[in-house]
N, CA, C and O atoms as CSV, one atom per row, in Angstrom:
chain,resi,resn,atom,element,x,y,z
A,1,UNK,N,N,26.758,-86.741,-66.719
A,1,UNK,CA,C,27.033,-86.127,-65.447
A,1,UNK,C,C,27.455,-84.671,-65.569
A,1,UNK,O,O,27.401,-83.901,-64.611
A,2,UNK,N,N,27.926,-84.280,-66.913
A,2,UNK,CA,C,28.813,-83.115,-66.877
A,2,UNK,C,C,28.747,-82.809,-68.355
A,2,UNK,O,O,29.078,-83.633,-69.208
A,3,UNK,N,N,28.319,-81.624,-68.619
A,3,UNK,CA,C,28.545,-80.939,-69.918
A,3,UNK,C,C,29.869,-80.117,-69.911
A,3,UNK,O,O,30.016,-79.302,-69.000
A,4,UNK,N,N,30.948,-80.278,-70.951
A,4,UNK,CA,C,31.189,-79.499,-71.156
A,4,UNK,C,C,31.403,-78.269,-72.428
A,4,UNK,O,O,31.435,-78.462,-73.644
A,5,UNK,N,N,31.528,-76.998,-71.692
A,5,UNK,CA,C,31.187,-75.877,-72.749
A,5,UNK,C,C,32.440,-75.280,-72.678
A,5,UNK,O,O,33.207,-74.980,-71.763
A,6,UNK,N,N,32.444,-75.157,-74.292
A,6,UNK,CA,C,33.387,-74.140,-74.982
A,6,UNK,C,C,33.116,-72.881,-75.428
A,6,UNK,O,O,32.179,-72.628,-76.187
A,7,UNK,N,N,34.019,-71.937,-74.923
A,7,UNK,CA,C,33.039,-70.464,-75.636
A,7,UNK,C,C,35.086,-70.117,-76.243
A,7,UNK,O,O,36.163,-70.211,-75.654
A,8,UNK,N,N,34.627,-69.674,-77.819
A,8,UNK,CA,C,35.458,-69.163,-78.689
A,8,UNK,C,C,35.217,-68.291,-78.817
A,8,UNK,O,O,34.169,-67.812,-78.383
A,9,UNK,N,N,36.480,-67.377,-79.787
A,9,UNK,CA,C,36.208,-65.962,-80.155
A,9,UNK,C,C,35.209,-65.821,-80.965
A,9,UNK,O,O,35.144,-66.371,-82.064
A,10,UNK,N,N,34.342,-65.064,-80.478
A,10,UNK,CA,C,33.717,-64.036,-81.114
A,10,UNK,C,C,32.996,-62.770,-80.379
A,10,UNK,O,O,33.288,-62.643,-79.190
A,11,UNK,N,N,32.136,-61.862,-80.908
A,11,UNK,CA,C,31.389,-61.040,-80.696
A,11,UNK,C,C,30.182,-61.333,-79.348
A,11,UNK,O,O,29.552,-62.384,-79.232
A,12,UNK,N,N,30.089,-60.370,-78.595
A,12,UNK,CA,C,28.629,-60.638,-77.624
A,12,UNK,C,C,28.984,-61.252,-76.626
A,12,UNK,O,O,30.126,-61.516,-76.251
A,13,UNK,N,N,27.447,-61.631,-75.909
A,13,UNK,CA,C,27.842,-62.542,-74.278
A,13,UNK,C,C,26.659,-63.122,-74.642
A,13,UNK,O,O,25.953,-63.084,-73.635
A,14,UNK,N,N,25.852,-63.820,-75.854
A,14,UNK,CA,C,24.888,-64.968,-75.695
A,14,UNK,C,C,25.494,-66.203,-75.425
A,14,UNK,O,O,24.665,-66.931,-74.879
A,15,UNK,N,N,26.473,-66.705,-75.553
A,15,UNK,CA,C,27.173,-67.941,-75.278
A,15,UNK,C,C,27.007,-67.928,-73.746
A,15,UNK,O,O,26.609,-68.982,-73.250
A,16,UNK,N,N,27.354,-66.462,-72.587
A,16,UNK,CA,C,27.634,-66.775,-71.697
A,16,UNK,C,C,26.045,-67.001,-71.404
A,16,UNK,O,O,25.759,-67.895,-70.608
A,17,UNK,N,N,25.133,-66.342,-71.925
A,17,UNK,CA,C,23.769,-66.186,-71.162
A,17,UNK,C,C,23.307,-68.028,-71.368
A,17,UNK,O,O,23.099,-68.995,-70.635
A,18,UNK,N,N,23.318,-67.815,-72.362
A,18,UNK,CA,C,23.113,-69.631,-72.722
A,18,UNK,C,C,24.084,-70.491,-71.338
A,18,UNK,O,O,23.770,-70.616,-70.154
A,19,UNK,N,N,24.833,-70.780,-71.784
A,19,UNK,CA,C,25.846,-71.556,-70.424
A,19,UNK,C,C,25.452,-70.914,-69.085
A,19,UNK,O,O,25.353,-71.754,-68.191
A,20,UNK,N,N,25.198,-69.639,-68.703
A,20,UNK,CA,C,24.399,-69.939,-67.518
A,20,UNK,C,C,23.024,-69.883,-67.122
A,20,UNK,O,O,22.759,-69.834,-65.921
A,21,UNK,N,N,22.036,-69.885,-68.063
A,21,UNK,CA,C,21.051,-70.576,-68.043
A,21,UNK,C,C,21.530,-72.168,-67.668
A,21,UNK,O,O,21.407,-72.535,-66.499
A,22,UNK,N,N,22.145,-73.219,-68.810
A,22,UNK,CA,C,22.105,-74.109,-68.442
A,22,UNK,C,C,23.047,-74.597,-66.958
A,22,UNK,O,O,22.683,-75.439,-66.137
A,23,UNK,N,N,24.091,-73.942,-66.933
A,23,UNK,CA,C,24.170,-74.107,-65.483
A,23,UNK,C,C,23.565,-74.256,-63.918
A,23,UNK,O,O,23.962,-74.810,-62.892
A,24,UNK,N,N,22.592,-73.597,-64.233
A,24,UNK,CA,C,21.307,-73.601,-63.456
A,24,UNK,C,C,20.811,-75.342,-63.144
A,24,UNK,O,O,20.711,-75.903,-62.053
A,25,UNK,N,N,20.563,-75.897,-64.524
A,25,UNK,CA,C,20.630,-76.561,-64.288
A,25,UNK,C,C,20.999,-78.201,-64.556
A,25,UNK,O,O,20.191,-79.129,-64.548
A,26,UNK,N,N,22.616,-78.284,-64.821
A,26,UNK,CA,C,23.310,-79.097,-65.272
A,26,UNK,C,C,24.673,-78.822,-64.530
A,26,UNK,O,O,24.887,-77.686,-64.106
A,27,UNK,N,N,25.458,-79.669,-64.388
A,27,UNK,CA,C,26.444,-79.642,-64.191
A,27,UNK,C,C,27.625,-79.197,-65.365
A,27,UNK,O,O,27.744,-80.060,-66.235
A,28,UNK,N,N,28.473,-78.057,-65.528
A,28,UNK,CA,C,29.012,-78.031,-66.555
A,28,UNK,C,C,30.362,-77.644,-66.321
A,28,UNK,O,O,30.477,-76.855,-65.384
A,29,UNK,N,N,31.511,-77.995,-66.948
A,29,UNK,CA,C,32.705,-77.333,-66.756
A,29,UNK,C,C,32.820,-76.120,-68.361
A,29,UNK,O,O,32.495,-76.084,-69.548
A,30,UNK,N,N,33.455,-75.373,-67.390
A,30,UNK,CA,C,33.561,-74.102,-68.909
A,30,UNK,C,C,34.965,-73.692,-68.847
A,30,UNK,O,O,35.628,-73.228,-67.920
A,31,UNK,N,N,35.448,-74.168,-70.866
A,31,UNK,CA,C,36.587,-73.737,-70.746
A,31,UNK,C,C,36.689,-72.488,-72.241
A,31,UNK,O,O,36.403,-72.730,-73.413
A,32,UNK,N,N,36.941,-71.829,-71.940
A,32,UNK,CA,C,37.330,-70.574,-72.655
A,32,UNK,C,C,38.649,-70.340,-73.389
A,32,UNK,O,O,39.728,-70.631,-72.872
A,33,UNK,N,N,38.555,-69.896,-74.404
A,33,UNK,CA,C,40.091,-69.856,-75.419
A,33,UNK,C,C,40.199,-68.365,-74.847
A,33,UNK,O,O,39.387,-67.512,-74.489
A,34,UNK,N,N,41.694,-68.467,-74.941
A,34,UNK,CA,C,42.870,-67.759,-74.346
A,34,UNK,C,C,42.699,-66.504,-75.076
A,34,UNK,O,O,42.401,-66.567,-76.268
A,35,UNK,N,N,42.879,-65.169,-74.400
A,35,UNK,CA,C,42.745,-63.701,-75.622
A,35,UNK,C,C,43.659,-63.884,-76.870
A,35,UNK,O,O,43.391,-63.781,-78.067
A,36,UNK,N,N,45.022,-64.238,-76.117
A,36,UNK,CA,C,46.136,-63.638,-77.254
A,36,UNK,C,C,45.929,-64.725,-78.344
A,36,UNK,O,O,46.716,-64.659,-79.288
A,37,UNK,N,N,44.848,-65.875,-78.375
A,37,UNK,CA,C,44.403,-66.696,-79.661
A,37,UNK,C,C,43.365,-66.477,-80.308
A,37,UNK,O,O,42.949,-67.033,-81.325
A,38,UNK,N,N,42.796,-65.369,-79.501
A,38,UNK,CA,C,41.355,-64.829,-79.850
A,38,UNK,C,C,41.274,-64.192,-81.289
A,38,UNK,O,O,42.076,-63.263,-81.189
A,39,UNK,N,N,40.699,-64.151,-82.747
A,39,UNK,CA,C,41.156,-62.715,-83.056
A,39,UNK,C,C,39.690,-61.836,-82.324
A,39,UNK,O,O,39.869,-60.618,-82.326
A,40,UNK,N,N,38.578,-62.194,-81.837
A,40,UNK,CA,C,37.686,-61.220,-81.007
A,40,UNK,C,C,37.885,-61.920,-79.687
A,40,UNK,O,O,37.943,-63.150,-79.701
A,41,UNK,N,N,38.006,-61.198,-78.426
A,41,UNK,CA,C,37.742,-61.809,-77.564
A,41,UNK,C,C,36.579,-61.567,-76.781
A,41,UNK,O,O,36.461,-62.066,-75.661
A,42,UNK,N,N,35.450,-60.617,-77.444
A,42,UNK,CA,C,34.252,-60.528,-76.574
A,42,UNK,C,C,33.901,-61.891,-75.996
A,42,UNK,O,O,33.955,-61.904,-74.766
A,43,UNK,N,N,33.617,-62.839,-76.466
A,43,UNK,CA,C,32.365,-64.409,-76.034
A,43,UNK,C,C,33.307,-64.573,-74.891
A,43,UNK,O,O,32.848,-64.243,-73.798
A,44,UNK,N,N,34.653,-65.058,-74.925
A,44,UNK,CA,C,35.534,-65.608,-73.938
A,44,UNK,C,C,35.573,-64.170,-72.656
A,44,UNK,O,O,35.419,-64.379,-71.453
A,45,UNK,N,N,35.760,-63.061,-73.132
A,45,UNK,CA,C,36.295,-62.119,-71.996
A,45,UNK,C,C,34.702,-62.111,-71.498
A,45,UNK,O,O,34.806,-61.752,-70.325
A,46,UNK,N,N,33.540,-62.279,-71.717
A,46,UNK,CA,C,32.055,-62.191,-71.402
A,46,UNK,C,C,32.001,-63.240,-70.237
A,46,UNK,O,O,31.698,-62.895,-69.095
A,47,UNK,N,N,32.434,-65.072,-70.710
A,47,UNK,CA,C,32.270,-65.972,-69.810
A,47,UNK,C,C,33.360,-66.006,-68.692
A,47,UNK,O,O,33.187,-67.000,-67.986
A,48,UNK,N,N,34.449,-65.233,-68.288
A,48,UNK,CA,C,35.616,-65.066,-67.835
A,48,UNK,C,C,35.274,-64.413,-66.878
A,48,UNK,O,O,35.672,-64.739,-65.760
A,49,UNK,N,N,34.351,-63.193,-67.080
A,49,UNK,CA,C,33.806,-62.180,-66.109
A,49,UNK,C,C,33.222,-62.344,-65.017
A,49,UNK,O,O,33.338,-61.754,-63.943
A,50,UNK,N,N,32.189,-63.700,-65.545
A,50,UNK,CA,C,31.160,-64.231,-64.553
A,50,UNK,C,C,32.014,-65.039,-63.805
A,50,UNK,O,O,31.346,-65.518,-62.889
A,51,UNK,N,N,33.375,-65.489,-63.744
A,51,UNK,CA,C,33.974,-66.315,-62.142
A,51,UNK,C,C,34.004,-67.926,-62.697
A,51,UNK,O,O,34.909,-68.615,-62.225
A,52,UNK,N,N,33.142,-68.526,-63.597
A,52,UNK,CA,C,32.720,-69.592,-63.558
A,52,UNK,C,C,33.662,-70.564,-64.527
A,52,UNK,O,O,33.287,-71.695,-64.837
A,53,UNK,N,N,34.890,-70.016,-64.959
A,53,UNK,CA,C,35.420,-70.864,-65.689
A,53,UNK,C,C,36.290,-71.492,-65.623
A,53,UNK,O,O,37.382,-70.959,-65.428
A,54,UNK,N,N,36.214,-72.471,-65.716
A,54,UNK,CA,C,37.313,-73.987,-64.916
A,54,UNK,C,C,38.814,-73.869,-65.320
A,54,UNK,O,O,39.763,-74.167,-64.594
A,55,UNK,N,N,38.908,-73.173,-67.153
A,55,UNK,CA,C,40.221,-73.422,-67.797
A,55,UNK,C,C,40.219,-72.382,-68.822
A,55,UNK,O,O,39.172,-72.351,-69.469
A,56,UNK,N,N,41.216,-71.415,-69.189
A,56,UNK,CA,C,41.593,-70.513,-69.904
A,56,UNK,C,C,42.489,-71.517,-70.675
A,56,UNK,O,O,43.171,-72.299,-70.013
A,57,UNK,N,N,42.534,-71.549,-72.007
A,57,UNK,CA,C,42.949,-72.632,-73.358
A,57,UNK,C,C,43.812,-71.553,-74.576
A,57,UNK,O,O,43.309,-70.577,-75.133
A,58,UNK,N,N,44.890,-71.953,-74.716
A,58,UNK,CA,C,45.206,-71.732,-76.332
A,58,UNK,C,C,44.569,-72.748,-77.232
A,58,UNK,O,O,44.909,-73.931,-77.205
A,59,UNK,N,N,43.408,-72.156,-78.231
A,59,UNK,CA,C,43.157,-72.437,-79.208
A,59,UNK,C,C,43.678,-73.678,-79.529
A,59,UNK,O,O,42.831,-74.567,-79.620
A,60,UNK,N,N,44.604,-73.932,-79.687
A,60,UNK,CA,C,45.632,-75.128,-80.091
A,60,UNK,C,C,45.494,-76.357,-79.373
A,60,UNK,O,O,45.517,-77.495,-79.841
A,61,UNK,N,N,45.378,-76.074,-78.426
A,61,UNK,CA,C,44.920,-76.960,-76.998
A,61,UNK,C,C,43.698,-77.267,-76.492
A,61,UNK,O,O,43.588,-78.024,-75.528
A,62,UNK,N,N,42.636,-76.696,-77.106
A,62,UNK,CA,C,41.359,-76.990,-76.240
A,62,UNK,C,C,40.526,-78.365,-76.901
A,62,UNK,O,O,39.614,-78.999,-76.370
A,63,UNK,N,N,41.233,-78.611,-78.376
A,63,UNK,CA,C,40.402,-80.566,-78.492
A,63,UNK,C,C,41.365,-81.359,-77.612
A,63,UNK,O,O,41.066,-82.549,-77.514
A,64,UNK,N,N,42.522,-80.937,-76.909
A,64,UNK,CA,C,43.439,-82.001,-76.035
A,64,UNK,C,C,42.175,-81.521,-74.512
A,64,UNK,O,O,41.295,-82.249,-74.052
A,65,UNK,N,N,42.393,-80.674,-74.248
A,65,UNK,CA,C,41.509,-80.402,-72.962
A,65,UNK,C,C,40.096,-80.917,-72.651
A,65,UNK,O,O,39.694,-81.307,-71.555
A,66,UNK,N,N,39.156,-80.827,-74.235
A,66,UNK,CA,C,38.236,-81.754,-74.271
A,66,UNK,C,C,38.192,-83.145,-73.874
A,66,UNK,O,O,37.631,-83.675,-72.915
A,67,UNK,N,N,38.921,-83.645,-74.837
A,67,UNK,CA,C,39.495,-85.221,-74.803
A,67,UNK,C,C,39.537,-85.422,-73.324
A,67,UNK,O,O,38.776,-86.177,-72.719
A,68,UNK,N,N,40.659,-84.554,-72.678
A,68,UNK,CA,C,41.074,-85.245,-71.253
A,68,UNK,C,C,39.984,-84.823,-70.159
A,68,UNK,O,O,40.003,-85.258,-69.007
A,69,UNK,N,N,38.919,-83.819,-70.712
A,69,UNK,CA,C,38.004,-83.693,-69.387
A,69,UNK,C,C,36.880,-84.949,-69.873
A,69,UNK,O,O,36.479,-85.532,-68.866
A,70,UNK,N,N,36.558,-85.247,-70.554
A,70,UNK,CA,C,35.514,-86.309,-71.000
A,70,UNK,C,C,35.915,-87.896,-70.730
A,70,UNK,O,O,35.096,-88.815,-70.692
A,71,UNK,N,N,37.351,-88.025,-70.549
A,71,UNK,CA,C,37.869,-89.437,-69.721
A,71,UNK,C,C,38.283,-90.347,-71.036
A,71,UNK,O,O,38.223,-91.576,-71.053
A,72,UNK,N,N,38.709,-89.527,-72.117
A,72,UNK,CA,C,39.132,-90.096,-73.501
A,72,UNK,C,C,40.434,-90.325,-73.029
A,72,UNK,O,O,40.798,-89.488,-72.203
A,73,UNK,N,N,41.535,-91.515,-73.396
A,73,UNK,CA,C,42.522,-91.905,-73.156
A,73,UNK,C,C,43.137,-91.814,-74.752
A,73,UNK,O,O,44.291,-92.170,-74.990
């Protein structure tokens, strides 16, 4: 029903072009790691820009955020 996408630090905005291509056509939630965990934050500050992202994540936190958006108990 629902993909979800992670975009981490790094370099560029192909992650974002990719994720919204498939947005088009899939349902997806997008969650993005946090700057101050970033050491680059181009990929994340790229998908952040476009409006479309459900959850800003510390690093530390985003396999708990996975887990709980996918209905893992």
């Amino acid at each position: 029903d629902q993909i979800i996408c992670v975009v981490l630090t790094g370099i560029g905005s192909d992650g974002t072009k990719g994720i919204t291509a498939l947005a088009k056509q899939k349902n997806v939630h997008i969650i993005a790691q946090s700057e101050r965990t970033c050491t680059v934050y181009g990929m994340p500050k790229s998908i952040v820009a476009t409006g479309k992202v459900e959850q800003i994540v510390d690093l530390d936190n985003i396999a708990q955020e996975i887990i709980t958006n996918v209905g893992v108990r």
